[in-house]
Structures are given as structure tokens and as C-alpha cells.
PQR file with spaces between the fields and no chain letter, atoms N, CA, C, O and H, PARSE charges and radii, in Angstrom:
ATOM       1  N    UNK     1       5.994    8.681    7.100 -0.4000 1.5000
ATOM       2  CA   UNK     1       5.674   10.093    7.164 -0.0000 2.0000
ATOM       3  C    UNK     1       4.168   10.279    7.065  0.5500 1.7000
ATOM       4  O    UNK     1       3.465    9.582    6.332 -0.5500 1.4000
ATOM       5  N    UNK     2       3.764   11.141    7.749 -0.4000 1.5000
ATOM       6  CA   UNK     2       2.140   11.697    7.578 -0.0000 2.0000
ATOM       7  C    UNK     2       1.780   12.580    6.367  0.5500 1.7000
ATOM       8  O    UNK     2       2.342   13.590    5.942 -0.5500 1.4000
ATOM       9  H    UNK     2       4.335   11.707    8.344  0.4000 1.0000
ATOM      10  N    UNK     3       0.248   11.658    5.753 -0.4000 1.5000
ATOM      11  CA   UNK     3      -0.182   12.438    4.588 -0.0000 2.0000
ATOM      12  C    UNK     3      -1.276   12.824    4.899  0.5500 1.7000
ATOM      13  O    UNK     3      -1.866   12.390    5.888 -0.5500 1.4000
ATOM      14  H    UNK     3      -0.209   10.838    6.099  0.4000 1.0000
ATOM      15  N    UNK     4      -1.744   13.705    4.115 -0.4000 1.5000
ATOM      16  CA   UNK     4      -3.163   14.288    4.029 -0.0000 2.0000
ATOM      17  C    UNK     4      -3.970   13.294    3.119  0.5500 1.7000
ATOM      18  O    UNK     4      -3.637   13.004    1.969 -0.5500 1.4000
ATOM      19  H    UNK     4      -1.265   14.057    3.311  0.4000 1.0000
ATOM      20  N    UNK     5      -5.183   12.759    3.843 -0.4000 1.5000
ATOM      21  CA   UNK     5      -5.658   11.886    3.295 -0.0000 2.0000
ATOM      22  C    UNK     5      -7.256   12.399    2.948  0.5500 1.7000
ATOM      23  O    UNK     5      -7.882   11.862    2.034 -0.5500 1.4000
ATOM      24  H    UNK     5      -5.453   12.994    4.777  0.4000 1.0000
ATOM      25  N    UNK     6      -7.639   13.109    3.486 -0.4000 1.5000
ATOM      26  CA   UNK     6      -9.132   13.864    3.403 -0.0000 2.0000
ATOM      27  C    UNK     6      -8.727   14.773    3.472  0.5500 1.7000
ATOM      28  O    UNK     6      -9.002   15.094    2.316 -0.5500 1.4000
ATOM      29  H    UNK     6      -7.130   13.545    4.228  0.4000 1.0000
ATOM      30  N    UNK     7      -8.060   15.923    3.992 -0.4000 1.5000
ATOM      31  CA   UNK     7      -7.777   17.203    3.787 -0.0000 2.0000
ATOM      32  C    UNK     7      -6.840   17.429    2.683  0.5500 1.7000
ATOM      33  O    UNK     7      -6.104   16.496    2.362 -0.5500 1.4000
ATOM      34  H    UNK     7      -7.837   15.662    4.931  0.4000 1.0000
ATOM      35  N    UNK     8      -6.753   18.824    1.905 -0.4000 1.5000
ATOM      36  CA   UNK     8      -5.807   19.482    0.931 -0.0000 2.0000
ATOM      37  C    UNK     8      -4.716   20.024    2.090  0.5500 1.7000
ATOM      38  O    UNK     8      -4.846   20.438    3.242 -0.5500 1.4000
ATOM      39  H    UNK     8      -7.350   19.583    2.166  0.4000 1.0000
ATOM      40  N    UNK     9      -3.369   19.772    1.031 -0.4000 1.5000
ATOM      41  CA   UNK     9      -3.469   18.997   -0.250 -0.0000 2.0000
ATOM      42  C    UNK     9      -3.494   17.756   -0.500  0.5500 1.7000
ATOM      43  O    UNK     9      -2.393   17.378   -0.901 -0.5500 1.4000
ATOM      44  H    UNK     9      -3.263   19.436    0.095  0.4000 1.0000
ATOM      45  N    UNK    10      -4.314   16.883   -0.440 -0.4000 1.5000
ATOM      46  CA   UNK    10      -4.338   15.564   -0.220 -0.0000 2.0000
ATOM      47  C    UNK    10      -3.309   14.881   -0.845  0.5500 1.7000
ATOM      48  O    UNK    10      -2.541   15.586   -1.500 -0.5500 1.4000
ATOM      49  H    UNK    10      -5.208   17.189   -0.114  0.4000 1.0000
ATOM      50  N    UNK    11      -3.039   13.383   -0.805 -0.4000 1.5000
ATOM      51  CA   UNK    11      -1.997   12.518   -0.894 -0.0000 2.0000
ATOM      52  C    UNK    11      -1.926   12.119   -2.054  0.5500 1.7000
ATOM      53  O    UNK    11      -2.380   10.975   -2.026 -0.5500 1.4000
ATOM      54  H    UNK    11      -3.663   12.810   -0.274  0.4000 1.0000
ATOM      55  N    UNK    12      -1.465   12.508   -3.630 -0.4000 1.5000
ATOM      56  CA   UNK    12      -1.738   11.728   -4.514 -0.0000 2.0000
ATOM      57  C    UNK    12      -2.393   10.322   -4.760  0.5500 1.7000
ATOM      58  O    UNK    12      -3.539   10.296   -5.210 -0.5500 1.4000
ATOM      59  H    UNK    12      -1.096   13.438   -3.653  0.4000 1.0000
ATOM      60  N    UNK    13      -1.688    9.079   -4.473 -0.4000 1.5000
ATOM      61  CA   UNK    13      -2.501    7.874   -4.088 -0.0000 2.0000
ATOM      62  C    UNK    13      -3.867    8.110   -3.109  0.5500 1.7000
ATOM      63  O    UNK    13      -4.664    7.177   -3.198 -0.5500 1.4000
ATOM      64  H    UNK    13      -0.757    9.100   -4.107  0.4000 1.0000
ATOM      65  N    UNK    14      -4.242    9.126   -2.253 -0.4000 1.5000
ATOM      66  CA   UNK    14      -5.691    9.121   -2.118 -0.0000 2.0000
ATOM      67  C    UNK    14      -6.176    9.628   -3.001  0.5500 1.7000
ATOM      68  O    UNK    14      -6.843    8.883   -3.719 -0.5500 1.4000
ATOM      69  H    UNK    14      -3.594    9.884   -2.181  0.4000 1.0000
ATOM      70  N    UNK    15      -6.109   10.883   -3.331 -0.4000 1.5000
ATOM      71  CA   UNK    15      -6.458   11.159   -4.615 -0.0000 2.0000
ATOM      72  C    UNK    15      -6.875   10.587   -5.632  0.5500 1.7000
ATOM      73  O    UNK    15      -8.017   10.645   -6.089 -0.5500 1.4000
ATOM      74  H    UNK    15      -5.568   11.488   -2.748  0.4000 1.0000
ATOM      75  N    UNK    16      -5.874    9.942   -6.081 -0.4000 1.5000
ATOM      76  CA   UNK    16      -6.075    8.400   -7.027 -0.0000 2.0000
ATOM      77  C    UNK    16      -7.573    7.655   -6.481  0.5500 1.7000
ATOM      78  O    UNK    16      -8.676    7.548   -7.016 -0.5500 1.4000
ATOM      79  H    UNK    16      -4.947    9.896   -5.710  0.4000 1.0000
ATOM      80  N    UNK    17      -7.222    7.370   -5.633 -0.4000 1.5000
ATOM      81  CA   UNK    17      -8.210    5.985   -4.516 -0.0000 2.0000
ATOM      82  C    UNK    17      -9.832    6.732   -4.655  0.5500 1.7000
ATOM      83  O    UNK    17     -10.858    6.176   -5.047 -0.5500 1.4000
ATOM      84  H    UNK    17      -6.326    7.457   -5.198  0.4000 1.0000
ATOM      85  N    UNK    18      -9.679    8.041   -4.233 -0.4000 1.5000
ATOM      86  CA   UNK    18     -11.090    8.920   -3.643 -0.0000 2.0000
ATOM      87  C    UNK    18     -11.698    9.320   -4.879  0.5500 1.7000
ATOM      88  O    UNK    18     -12.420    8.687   -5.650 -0.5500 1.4000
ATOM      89  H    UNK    18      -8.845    8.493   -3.914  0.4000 1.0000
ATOM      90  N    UNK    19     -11.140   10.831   -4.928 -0.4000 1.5000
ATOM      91  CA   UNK    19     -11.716   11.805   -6.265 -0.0000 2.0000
ATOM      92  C    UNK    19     -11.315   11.158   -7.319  0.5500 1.7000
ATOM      93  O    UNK    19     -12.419   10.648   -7.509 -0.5500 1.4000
ATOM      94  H    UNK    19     -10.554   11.345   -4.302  0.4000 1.0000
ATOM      95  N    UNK    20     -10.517   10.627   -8.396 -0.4000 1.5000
ATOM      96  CA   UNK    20     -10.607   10.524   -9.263 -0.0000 2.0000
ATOM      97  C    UNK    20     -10.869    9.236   -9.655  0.5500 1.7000
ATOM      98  O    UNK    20     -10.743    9.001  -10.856 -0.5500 1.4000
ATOM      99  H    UNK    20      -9.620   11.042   -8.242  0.4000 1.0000
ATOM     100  N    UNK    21     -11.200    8.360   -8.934 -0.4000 1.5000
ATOM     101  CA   UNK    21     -12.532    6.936   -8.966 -0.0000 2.0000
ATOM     102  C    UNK    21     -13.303    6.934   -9.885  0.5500 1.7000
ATOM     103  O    UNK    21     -14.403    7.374   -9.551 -0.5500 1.4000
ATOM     104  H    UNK    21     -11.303    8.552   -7.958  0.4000 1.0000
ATOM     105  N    UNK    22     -13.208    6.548  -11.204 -0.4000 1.5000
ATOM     106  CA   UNK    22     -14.657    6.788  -11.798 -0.0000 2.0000
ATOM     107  C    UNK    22     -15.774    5.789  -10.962  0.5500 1.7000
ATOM     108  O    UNK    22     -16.948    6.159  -10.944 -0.5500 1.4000
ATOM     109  H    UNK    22     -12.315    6.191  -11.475  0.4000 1.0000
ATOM     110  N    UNK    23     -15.442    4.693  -10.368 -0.4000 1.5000
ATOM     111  CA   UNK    23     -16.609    3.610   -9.952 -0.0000 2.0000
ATOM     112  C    UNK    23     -16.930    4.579   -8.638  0.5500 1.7000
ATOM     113  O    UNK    23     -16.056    5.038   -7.903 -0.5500 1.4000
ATOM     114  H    UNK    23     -14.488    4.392  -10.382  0.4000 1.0000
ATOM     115  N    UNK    24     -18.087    4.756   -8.520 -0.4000 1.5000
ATOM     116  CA   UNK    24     -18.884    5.442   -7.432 -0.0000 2.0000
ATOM     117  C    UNK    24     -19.067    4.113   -6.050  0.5500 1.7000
ATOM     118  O    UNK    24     -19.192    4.314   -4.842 -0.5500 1.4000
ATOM     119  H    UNK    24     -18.797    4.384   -9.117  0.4000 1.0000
ATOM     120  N    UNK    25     -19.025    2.902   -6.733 -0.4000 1.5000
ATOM     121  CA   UNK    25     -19.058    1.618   -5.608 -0.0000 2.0000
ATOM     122  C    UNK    25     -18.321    1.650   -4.409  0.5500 1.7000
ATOM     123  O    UNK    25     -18.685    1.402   -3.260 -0.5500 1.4000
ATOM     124  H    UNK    25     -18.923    2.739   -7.715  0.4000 1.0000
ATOM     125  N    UNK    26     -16.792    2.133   -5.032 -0.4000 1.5000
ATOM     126  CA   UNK    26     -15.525    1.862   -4.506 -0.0000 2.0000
ATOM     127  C    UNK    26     -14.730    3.034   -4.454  0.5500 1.7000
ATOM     128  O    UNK    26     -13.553    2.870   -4.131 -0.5500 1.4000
ATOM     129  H    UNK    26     -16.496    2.335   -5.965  0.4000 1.0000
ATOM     130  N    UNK    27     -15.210    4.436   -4.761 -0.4000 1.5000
ATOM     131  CA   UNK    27     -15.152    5.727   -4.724 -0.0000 2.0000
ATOM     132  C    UNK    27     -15.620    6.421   -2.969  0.5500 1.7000
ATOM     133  O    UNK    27     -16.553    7.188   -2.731 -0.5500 1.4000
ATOM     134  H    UNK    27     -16.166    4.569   -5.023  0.4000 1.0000
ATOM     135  N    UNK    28     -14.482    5.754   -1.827 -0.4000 1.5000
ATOM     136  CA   UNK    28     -15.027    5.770   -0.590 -0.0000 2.0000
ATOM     137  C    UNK    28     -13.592    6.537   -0.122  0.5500 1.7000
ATOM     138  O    UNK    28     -12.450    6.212   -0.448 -0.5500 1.4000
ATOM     139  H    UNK    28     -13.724    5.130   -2.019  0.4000 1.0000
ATOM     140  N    UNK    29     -14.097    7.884    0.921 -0.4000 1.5000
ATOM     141  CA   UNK    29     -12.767    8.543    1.606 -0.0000 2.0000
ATOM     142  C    UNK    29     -12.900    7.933    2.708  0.5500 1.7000
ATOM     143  O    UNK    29     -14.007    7.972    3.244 -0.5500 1.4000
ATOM     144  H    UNK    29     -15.024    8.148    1.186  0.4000 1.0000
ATOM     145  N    UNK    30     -11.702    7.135    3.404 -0.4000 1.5000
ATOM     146  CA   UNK    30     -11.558    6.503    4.505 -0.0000 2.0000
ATOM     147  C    UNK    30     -11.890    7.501    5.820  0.5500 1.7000
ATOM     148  O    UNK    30     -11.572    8.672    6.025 -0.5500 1.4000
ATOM     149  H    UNK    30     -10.803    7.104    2.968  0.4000 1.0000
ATOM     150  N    UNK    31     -12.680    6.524    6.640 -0.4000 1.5000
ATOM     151  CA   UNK    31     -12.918    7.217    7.779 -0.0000 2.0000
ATOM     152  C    UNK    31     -12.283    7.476    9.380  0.5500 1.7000
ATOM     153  O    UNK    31     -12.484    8.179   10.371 -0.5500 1.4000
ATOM     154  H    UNK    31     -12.938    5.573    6.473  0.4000 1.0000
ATOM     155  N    UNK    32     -11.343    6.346    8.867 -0.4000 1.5000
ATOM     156  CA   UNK    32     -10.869    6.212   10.323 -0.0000 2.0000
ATOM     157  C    UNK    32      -9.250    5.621    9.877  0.5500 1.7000
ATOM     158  O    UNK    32      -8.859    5.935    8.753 -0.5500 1.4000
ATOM     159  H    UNK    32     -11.180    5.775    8.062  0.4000 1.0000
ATOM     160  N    UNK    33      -8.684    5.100   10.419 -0.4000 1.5000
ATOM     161  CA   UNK    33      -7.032    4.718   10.165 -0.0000 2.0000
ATOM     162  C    UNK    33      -7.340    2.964    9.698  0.5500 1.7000
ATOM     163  O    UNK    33      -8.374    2.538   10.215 -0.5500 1.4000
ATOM     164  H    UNK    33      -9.002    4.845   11.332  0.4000 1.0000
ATOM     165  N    UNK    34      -6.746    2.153    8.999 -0.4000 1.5000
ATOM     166  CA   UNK    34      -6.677    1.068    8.801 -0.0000 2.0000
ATOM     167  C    UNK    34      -7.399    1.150    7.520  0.5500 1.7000
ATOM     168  O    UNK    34      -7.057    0.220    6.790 -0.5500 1.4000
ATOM     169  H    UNK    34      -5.907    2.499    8.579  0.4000 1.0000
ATOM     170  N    UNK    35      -8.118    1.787    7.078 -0.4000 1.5000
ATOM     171  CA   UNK    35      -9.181    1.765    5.576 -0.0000 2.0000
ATOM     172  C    UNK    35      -8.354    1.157    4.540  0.5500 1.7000
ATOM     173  O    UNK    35      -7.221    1.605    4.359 -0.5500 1.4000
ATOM     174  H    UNK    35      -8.397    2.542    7.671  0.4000 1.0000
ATOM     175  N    UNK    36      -8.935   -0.129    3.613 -0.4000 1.5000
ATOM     176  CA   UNK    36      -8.023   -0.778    2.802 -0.0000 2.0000
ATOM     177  C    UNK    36      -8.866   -0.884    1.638  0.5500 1.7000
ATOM     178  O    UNK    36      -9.997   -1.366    1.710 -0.5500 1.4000
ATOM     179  H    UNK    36      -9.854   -0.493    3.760  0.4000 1.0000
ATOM     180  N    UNK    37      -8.249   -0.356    0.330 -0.4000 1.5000
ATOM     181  CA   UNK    37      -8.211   -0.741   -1.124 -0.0000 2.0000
ATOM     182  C    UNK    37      -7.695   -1.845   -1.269  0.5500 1.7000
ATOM     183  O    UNK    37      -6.869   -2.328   -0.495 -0.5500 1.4000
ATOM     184  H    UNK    37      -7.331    0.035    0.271  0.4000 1.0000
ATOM     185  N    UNK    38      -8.179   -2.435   -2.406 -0.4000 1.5000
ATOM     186  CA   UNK    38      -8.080   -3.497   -2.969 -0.0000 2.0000
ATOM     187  C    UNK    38      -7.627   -3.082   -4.246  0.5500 1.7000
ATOM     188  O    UNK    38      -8.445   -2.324   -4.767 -0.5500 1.4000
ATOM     189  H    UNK    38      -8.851   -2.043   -3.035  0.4000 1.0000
ATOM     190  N    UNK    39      -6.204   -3.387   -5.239 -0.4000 1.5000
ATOM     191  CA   UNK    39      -6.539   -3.102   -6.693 -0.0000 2.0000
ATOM     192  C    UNK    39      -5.997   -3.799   -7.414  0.5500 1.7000
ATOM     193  O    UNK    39      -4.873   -4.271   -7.246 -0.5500 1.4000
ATOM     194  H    UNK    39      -5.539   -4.003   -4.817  0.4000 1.0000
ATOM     195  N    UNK    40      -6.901   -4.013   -8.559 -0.4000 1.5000
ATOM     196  CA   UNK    40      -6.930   -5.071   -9.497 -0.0000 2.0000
ATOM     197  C    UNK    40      -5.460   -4.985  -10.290  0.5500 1.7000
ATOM     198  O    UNK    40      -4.665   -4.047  -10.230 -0.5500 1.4000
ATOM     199  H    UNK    40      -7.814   -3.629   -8.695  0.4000 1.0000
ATOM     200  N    UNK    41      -5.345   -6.025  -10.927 -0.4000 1.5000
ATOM     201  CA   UNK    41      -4.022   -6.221  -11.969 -0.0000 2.0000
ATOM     202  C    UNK    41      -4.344   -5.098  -13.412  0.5500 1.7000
ATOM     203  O    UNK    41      -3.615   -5.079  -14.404 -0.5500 1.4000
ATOM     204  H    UNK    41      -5.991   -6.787  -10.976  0.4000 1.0000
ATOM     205  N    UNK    42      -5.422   -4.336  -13.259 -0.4000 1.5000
ATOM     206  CA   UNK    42      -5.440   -3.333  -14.109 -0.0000 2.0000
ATOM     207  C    UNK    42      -4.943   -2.133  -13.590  0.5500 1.7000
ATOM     208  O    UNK    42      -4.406   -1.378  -14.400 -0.5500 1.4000
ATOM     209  H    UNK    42      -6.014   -4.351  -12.454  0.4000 1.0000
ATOM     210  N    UNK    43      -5.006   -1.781  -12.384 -0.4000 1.5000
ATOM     211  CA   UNK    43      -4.717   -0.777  -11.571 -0.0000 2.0000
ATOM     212  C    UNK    43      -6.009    0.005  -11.045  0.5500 1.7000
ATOM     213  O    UNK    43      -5.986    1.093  -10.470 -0.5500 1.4000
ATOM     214  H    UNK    43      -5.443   -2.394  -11.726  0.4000 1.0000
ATOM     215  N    UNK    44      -6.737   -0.487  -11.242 -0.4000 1.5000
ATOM     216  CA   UNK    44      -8.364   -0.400  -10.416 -0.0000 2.0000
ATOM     217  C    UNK    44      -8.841   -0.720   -9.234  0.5500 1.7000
ATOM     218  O    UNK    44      -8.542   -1.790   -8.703 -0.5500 1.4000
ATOM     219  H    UNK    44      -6.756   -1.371  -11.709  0.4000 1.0000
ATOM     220  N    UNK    45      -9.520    0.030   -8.757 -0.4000 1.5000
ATOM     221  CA   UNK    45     -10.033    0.483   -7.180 -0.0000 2.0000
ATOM     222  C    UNK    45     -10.820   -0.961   -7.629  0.5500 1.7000
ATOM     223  O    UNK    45     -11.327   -1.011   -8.749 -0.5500 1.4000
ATOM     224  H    UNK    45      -9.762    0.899   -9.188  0.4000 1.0000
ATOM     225  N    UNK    46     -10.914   -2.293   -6.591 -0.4000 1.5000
ATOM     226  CA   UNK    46     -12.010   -3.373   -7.043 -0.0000 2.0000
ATOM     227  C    UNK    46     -12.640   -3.516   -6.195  0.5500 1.7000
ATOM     228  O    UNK    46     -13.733   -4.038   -6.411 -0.5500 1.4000
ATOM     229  H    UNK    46     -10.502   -2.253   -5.681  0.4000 1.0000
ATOM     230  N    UNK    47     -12.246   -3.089   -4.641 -0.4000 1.5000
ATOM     231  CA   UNK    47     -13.206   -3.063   -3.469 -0.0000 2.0000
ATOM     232  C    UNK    47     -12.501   -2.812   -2.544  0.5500 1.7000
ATOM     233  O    UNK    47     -11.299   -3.054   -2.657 -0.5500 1.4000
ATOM     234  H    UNK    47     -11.357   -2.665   -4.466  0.4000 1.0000
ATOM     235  N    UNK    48     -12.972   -2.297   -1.436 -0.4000 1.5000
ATOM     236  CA   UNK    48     -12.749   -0.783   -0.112 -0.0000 2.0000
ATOM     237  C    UNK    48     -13.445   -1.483    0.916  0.5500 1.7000
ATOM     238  O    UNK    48     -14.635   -1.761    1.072 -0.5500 1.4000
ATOM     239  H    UNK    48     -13.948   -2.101   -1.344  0.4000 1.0000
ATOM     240  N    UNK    49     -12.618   -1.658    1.448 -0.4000 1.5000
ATOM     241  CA   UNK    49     -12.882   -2.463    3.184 -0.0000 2.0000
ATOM     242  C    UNK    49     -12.756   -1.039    4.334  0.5500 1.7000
ATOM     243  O    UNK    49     -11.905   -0.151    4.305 -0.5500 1.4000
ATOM     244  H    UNK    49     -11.652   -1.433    1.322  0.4000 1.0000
ATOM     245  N    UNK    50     -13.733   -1.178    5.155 -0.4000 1.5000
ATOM     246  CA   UNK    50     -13.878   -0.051    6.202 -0.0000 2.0000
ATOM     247  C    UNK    50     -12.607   -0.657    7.005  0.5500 1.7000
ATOM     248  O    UNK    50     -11.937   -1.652    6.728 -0.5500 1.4000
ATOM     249  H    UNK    50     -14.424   -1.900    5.178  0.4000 1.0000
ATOM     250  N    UNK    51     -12.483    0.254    8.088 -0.4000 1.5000
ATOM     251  CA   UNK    51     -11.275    0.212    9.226 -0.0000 2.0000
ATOM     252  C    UNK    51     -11.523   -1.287   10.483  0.5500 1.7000
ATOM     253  O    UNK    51     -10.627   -2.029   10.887 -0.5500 1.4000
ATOM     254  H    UNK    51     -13.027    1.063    8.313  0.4000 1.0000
ATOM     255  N    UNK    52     -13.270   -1.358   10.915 -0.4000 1.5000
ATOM     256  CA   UNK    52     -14.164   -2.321   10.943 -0.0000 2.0000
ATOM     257  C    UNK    52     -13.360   -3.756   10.710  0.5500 1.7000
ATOM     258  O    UNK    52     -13.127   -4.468   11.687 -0.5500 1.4000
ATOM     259  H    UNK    52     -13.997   -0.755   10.587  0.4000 1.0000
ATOM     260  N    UNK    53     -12.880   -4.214    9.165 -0.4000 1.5000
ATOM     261  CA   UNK    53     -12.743   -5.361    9.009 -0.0000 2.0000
ATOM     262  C    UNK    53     -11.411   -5.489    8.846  0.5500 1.7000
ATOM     263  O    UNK    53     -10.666   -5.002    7.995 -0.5500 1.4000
ATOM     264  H    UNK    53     -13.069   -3.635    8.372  0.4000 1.0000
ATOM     265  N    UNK    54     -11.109   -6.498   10.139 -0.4000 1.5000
ATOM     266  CA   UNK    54     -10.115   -7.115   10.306 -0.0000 2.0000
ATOM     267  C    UNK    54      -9.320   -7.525    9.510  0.5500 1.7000
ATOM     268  O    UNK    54      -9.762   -7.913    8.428 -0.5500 1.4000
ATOM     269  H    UNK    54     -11.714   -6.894   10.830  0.4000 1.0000
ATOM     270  N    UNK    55      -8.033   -7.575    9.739 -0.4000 1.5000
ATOM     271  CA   UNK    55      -7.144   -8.252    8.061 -0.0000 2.0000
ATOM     272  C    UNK    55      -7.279   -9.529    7.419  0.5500 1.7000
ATOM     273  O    UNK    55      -7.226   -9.671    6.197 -0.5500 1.4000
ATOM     274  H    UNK    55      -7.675   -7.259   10.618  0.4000 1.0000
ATOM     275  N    UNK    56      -7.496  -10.687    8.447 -0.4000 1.5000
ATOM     276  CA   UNK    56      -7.808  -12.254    8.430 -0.0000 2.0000
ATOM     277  C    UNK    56      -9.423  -11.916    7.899  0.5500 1.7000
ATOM     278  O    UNK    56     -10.013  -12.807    7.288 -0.5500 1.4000
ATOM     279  H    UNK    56      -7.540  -10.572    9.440  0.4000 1.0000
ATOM     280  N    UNK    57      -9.869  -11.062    8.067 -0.4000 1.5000
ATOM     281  CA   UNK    57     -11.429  -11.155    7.635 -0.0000 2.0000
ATOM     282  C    UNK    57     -12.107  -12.468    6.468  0.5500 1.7000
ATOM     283  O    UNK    57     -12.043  -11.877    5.390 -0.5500 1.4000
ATOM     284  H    UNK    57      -9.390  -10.338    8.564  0.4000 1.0000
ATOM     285  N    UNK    58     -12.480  -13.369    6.281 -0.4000 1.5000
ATOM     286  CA   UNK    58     -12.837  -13.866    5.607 -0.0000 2.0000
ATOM     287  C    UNK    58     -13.012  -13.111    4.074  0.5500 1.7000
ATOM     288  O    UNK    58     -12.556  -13.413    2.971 -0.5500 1.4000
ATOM     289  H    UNK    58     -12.531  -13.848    7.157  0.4000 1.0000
ATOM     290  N    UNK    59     -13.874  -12.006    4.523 -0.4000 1.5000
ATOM     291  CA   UNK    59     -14.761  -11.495    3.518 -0.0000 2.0000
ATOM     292  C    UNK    59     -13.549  -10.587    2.941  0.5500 1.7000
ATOM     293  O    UNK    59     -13.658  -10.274    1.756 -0.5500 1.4000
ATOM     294  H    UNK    59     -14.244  -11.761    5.419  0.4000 1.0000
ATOM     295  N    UNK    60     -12.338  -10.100    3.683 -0.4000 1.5000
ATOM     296  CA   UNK    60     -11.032   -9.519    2.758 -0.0000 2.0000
ATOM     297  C    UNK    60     -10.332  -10.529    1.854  0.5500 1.7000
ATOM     298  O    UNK    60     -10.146  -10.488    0.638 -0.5500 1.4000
ATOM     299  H    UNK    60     -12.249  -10.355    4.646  0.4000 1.0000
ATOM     300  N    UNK    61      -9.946  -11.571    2.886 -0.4000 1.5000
ATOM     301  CA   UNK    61      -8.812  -12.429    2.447 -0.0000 2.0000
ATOM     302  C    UNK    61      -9.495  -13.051    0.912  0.5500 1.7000
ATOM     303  O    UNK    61      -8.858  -13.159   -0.136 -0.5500 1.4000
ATOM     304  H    UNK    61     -10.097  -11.603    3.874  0.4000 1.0000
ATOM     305  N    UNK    62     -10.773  -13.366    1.091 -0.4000 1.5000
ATOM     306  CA   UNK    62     -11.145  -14.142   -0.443 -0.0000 2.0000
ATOM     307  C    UNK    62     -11.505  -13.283   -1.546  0.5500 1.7000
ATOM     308  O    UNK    62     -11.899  -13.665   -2.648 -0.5500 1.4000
ATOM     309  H    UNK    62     -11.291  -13.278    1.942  0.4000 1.0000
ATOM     310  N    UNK    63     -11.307  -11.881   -1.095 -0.4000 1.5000
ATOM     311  CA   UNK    63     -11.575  -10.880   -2.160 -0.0000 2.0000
ATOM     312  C    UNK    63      -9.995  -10.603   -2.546  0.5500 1.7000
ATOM     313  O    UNK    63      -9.755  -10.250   -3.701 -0.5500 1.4000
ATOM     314  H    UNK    63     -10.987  -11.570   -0.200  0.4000 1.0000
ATOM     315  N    UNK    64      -8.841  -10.764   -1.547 -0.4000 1.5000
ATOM     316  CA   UNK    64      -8.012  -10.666   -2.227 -0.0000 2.0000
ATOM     317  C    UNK    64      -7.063  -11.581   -2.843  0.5500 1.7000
ATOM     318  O    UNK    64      -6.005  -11.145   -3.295 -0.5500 1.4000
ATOM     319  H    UNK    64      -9.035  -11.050   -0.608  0.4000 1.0000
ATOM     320  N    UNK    65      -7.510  -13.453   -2.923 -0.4000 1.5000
ATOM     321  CA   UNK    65      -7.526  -14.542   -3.145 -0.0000 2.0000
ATOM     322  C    UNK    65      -8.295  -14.531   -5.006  0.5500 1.7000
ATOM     323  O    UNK    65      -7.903  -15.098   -6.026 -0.5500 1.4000
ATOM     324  H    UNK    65      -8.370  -13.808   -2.555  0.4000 1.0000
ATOM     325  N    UNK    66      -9.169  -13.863   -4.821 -0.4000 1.5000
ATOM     326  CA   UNK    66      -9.653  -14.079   -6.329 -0.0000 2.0000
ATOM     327  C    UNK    66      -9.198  -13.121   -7.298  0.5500 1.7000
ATOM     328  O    UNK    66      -9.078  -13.427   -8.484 -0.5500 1.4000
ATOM     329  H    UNK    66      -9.487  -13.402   -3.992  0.4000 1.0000
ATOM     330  N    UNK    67      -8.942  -11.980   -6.852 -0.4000 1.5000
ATOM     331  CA   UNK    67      -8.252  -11.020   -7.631 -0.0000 2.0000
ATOM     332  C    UNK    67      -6.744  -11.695   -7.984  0.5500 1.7000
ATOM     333  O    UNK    67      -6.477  -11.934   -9.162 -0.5500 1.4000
ATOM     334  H    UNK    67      -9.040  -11.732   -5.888  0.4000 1.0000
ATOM     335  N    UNK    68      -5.945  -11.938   -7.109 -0.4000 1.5000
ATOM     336  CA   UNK    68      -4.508  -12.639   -7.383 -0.0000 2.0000
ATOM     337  C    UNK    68      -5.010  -13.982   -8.462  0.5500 1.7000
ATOM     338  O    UNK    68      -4.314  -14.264   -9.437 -0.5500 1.4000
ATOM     339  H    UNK    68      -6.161  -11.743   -6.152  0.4000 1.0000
ATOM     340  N    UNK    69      -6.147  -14.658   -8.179 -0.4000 1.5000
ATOM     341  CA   UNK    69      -6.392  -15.496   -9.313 -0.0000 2.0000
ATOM     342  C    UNK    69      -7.150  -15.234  -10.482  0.5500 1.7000
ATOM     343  O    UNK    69      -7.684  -16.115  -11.155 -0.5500 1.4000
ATOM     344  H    UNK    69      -6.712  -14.429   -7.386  0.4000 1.0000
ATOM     345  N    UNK    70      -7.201  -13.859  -10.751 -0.4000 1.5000
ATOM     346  CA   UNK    70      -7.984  -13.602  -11.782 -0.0000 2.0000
ATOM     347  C    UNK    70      -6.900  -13.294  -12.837  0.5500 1.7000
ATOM     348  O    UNK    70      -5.731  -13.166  -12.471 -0.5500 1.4000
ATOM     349  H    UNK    70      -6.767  -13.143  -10.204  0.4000 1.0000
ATOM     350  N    UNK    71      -7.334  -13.141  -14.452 -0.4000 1.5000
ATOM     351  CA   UNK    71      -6.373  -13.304  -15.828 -0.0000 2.0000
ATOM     352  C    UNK    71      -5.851  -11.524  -15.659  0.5500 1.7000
ATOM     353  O    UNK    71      -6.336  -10.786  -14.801 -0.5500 1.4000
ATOM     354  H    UNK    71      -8.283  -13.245  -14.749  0.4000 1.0000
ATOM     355  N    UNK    72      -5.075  -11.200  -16.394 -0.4000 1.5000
ATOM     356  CA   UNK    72      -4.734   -9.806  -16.012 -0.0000 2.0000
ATOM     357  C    UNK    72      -5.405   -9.422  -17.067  0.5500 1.7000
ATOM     358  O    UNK    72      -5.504   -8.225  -17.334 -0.5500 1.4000
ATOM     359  H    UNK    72      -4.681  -11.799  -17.091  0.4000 1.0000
């Protein structure tokens, strides 16, 4: 089903993801379709890949390789 992801009333989980981000790093409203969060075993935004990077991306896959190996 289609959500509102930048427009009200936006999507709870964007919501979550966007506005209520305290990290300003990773505090990013997707721009285009494919935009991917990353979140930690705390439940934290840990890094925001543009639409741009591919899923095999190197620079995704080992960001989401060290998080799965990190302590909770």
C-alpha cells in the first residue's frame, strides 16, 4: 500500500526515520524511491544510503555486515 513519506500525514516509520532523529547525520527525508536506513540492534537510525547506491554496493553491504557483527 502507498504511504506518505514527505508529505502529511506522513508514515509513522518515516516519521520515526526523518523528524524525530535526534542524529542530524542520519536525520535525511528520502528523495527519490529506493532510499535505505540502516538500524542498529538499539533501534537507531546508524546510516542512510541515497536511492544512488545500489544494494550489492560495497559501501552498503559492509555497513550492514558490521552492524549484524556488532555487541547489542
Amino acid at each position: 500500500a502507498k504511504v506518505n513519506v514527505t508529505s502529511m500525514p506522513r508514515s509513522p516509520v518515516y516519521e520515526f526515520l526523518t523528524v524525530q532523529n535526534p542524529n542530524t547525520e542520519t536525520r535525511k527525508t528520502p528523495e527519490w524511491n529506493f532510499w535505505k536506513y540502516l538500524i542498529d540492534k538499539q533501534g537507531k537510525v546508524a546510516k542512510v544510503f541515497p536511492s544512488s547506491t545500489e544494494p550489492d554496493a560495497k559501501e552498503l553491504t559492509s555497513a550492514i555486515e558490521k552492524l549484524l557483527a556488532s555487541k547489542p
